[in-house]
C-alpha positions as CSV (number, residue, x, y, z in Angstrom):
1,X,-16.4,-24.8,7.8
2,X,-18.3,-22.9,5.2
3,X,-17.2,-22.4,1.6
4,X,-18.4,-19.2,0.2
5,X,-17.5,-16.6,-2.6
6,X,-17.5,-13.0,-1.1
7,X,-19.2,-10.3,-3.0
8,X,-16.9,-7.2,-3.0
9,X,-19.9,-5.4,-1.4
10,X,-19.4,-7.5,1.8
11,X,-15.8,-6.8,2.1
12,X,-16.1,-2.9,1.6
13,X,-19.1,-2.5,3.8
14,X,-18.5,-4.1,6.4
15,X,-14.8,-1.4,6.8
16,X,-17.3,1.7,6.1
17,X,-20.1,0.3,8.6
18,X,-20.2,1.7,12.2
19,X,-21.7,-1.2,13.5
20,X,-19.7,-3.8,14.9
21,X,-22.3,-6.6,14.6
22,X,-23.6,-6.0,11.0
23,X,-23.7,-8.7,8.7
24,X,-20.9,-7.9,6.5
25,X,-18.8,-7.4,9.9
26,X,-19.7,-10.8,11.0
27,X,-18.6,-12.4,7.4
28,X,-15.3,-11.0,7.5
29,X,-15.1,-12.1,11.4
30,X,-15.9,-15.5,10.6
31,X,-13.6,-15.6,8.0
32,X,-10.9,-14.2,9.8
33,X,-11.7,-16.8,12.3
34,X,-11.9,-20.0,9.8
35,X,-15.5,-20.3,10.1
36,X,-15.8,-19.1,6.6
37,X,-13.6,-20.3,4.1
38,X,-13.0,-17.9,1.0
39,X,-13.3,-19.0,-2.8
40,X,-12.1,-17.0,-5.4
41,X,-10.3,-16.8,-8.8
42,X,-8.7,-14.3,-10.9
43,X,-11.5,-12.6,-11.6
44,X,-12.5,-12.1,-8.0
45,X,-9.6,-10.8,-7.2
46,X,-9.0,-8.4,-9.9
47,X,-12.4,-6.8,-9.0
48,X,-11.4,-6.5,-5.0
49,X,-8.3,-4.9,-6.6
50,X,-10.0,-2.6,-9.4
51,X,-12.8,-1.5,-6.5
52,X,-10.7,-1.0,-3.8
53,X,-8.2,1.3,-6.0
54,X,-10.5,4.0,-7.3
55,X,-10.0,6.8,-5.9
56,X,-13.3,7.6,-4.4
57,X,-13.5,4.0,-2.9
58,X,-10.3,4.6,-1.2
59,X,-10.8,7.9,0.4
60,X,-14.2,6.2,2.2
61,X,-12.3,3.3,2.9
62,X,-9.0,5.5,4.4
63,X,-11.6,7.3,6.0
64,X,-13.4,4.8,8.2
65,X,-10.4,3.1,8.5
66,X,-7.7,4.8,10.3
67,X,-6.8,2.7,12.7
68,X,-5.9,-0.2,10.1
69,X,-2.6,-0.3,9.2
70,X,-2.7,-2.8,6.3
71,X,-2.4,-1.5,2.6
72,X,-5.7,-2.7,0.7
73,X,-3.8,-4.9,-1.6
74,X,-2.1,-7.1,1.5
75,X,-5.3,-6.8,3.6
76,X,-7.3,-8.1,1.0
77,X,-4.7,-10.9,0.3
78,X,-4.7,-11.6,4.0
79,X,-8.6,-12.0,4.2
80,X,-8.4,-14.8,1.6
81,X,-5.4,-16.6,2.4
């Protein structure tokens, strides 16, 4: 396993990318899949949250998106669980 901070970048790329084998696709994949194991604090999260809420990050993200059915907040939170 593989201990790693995520960049916010990584996490909002790889939901506006079309391509299923980029490199921020295969972070999140890994860490959905334990290879990669998340490391934050407060501070990491609070600028998921902050990015992720503005308004013109979230109509790209919505956008792209459609077929999740997570809220960003829980699918963040589920990421890094």
């Amino acid at each position: 396993m593989v201990y790693a901070v995520i960049d916010t970048n990584i996490i909002v790329s790889s939901f506006i990318t079309r391509n299923p084998s980029s490199p921020t696709r295969r972070v999140i994949n890994s860490m959905l899949s334990g290879k990669i194991k998340p490391l934050y604090n407060d501070e990491i999260l609070d600028e998921y949250f902050e990015f992720l809420l503005r308004s013109k990050t979230l109509e790209v993200f919505q956008r792209n998106t459609r077929k999740h059915t997570l809220s960003d907040k829980t699918f963040i939170l589920f990421l890094i669980a």
